[in-house]
C-alpha positions as CSV (number, residue, x, y, z in Angstrom):
1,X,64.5,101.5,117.8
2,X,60.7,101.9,118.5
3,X,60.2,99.2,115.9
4,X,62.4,96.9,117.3
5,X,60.2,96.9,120.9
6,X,56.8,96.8,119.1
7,X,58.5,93.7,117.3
8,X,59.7,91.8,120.8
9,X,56.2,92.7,122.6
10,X,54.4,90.9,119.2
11,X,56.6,87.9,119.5
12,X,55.8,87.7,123.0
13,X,52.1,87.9,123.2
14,X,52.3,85.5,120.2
15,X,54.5,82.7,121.9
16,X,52.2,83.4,125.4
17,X,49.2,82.8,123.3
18,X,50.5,79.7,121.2
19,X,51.9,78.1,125.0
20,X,48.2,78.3,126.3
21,X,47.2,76.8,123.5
22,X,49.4,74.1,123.7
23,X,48.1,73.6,127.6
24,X,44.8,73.5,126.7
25,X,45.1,71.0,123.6
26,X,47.0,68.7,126.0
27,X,44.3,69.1,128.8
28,X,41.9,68.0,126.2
29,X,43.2,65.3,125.1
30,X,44.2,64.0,128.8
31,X,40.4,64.7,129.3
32,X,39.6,62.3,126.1
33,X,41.9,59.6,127.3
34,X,40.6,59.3,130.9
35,X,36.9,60.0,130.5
36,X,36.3,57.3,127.4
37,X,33.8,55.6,128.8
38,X,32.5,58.3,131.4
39,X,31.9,60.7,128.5
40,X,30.0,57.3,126.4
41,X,27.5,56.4,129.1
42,X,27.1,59.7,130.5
43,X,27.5,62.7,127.6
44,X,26.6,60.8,124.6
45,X,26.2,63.0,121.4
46,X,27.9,66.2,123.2
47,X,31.7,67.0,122.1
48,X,34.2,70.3,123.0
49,X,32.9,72.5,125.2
50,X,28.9,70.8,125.8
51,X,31.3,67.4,126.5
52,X,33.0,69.6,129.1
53,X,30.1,70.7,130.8
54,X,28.2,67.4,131.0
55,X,31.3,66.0,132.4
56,X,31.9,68.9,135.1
57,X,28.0,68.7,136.0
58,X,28.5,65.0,136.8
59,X,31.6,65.2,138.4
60,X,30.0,63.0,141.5
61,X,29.6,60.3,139.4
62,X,32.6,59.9,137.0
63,X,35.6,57.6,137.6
64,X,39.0,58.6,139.5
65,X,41.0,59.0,136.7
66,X,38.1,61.2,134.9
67,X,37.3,63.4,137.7
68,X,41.1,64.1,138.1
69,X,41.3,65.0,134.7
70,X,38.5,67.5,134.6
71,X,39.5,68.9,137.9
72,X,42.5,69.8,136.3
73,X,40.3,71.9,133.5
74,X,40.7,75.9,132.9
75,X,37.5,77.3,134.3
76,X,35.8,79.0,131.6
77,X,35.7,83.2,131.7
78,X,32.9,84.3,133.6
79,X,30.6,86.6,131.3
């Protein structure tokens, strides 16, 4: 019976983790769509996670539908 448990908790934190991974790959992309052009003029060269920052250290600047986007962003874990 103890190997049935250990067998739901593993399929659990296995569908948790593939769900936030799903979240963030659609957050990404939403990100890509919206800040085309931003990202072009103002992050050129940068991609994943540098892209990210550029864009959320020029949030002032970027257009609605950008800025909406990244606002909707994970922040990343504090270390």
């Amino acid at each position: 019976m103890k190997l049935v448990h250990v067998v739901l908790i593993a399929v659990c934190v296995a569908s948790s983790y593939a769900y936030a991974q799903s979240e963030t790959g659609r957050e990404d992309r939403a990100v890509a769509r919206a800040c085309k052009a931003d990202a072009e003029h103002m992050c050129a060269g940068k991609t994943g996670q540098e892209m990210q920052q550029c864009l959320k250290s020029n949030q002032q600047k970027l257009s609605a539908n950008c800025k909406d986007a990244v606002s909707k962003l994970p922040q990343p874990p504090k270390s």
